[in-house]
BANU-880708 format. One line per 2 residues: number of its first residue (from 0); for each residue x, y, z of C-alpha. Coordinates in steps of 0.001 Angstrom, whole numbers. Each point is the difference from the previous one (the first is absolute). Example, Ala and Ser with C-alpha at 12.3 -4.5 7.8 and 13.67 -1.06 7.14 Angstrom:
2
0) 12300:-4500:7800 | 1370:3440:-660
//
This chain:
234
0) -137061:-159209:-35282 | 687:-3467:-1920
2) -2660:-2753:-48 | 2259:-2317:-1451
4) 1379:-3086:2456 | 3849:-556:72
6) -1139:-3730:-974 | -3358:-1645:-1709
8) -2167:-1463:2300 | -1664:-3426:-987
10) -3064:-1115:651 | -1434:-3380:-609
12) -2793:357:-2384 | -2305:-3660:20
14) 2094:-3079:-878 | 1038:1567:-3351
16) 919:3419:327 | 2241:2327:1869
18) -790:3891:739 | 3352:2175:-223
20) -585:3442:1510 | 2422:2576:-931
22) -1454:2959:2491 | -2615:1094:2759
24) -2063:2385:-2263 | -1093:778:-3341
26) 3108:2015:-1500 | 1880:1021:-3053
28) 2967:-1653:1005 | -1467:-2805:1247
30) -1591:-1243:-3174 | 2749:1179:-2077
32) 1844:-2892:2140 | -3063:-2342:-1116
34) 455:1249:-3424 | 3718:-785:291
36) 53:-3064:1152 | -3518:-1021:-1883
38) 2087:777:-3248 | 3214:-1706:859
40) -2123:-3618:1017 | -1850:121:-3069
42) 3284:-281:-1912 | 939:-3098:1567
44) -2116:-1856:1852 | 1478:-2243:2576
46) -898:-3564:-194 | -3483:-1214:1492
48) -1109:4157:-241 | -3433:-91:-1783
50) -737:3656:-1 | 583:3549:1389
52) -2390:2472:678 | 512:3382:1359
54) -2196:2204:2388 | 662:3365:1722
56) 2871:-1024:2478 | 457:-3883:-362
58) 535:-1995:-2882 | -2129:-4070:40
60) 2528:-2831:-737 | -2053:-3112:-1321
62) 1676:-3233:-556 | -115:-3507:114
64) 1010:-1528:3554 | 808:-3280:-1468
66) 3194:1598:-1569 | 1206:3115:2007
68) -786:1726:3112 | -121:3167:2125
70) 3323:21:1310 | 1356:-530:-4060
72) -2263:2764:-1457 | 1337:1909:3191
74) 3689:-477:-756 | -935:832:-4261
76) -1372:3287:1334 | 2996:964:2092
78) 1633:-795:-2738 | -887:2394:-2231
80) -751:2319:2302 | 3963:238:213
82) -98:793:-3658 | -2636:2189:-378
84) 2681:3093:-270 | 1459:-1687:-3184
86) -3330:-908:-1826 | -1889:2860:-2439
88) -3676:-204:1167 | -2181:1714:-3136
90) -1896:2888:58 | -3546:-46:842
92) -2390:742:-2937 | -1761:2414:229
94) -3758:-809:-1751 | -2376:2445:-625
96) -3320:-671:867 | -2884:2294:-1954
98) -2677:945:2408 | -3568:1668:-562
100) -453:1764:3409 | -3885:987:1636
102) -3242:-951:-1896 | -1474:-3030:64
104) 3366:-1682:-144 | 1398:1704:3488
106) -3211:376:2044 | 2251:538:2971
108) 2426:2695:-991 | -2761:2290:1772
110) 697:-1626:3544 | 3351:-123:-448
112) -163:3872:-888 | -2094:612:2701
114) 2010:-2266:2879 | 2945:2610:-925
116) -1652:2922:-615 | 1334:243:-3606
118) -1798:644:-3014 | -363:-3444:-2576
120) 2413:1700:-2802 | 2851:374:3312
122) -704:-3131:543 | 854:-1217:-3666
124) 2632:2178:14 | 1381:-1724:3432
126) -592:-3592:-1205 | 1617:571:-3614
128) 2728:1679:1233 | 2445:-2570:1510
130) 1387:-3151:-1287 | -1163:-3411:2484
132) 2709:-2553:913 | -1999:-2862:-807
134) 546:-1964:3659 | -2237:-3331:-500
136) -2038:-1528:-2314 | -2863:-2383:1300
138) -3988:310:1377 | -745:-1003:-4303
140) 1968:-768:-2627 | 1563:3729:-821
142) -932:1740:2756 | 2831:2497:1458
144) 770:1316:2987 | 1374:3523:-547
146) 1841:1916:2947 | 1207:3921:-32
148) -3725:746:432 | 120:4182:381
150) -1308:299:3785 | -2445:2686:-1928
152) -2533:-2500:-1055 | 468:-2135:2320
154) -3109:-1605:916 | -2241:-2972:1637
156) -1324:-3043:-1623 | -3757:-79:-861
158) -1645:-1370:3109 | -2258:-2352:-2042
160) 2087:-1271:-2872 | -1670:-469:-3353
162) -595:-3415:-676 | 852:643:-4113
164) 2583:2358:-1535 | 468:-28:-3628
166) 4009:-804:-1062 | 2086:3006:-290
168) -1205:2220:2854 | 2714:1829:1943
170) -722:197:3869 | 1477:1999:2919
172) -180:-2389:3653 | 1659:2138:2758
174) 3795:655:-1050 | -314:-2284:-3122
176) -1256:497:-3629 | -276:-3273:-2230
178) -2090:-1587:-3133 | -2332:-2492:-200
180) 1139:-2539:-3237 | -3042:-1827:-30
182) -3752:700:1115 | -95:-590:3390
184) -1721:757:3741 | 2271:2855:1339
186) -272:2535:2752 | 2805:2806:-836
188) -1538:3419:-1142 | -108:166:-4126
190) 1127:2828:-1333 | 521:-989:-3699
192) 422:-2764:-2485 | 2249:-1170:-2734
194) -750:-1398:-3381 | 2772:-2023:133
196) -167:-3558:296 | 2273:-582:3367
198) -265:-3228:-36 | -318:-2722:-3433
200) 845:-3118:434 | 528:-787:-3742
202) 2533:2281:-812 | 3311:-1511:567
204) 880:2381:3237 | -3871:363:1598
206) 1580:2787:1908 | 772:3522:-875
208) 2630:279:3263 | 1629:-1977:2284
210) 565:264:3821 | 2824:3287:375
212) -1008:1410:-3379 | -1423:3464:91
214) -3207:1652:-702 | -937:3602:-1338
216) -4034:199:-394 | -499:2164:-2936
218) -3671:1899:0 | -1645:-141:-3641
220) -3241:1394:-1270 | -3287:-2071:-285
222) 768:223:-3760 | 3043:-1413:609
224) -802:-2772:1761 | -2433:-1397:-2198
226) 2619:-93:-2602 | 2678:-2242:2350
228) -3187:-2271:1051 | -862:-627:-3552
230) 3617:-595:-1027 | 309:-1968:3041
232) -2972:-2523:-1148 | -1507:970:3585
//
């Protein structure tokens, strides 16, 4: 069954902004629609658009009222929706995330074994073993939302949330699994942490990914990860 609409819907988003929804759920197609036409705006932007940022199933239009409008960005879109079969979209990176699972640095991975009635190395096995569509980036600066979540380890958020998380922990929140860039409060079960620095605002791109790249989470040894943190100036 297809979530996708035959045409966007558009929302009015404040005074400034426009919401373009591209389907009624969270689906592959669906954002690869966003992605689409995320990646064919950014190559142009029409006059008076300020910015484009994609989500799950909609894409946010900001721009400056004093010089375009809804109806205009409307028309643009149509526009190149009638193109999008002539247009190469690139391939999604795929970015691979090193990840020391359990310990102190996953204090959840228990629960999460426990919820599913797996042990915690099934449950490393489960989460390292599929490459994420990254679907949204938002919540901090960095922080991914990941779908293709194996129902397996599927699991709840905390009930209390923590009200500190140290940057770099991987979580697990229902049918999701994401990162935390920066410290942060945070309520999604931890089940590891990377040494990687997700999120630097001095280096020329402070991201490692962008919205529609892809993520494989790589599990590394304690040793390991003491080496990336130190190279990483962590």
């Amino acid at each position: 069954m297809s979530h996708l609409y035959d045409k966007p819907q558009i929302r009015l988003s404040g005074d400034r902004a426009i919401l373009v929804e591209y389907g009624d759920a969270i689906d592959p197609a669906v954002n690869e629609k966003v992605r689409a036409m995320t990646a064919l705006l950014k190559r142009g932007l029409p006059e008076g658009v300020e910015g484009v940022i994609p989500a799950y199933r909609n894409l946010s239009i900001l721009y400056d009222p004093l010089v375009t409008s809804p109806d205009r960005i409307l028309a643009h879109l149509l526009g190149l929706e009638a193109r999008l079969g002539e247009i190469e979209i690139p391939r999604p990176r795929v970015v691979e995330i090193p990840v020391l699972y359990g310990g102190e640095h996953g204090p959840d991975i228990g629960v999460v074994a426990e919820h599913n009635g797996l042990s915690v190395d099934e449950v490393i096995a489960i989460h390292a073993g599929k490459v994420y569509p990254i679907y949204m980036i938002g919540f901090t600066p960095g922080f991914c939302y990941l779908g293709g979540l194996d129902r397996r380890i599927h699991t709840p958020r905390r009930k209390t949330p923590r009200t500190l998380l140290p940057g770099g922990s991987v979580g697990i929140a229902e049918a999701q699994t994401g990162m935390y860039p920066v410290d942060s409060p945070g309520g999604w079960q931890i089940i590891g942490r990377t040494p990687l620095r997700l999120f630097a605002p001095e280096r020329e791109n402070p991201f490692l990914y962008d919205p529609g790249d892809r993520i494989r989470f790589v599990p590394i040894t304690a040793a390991q990860y003491e080496r990336i943190r130190a190279r990483e100036g962590a």
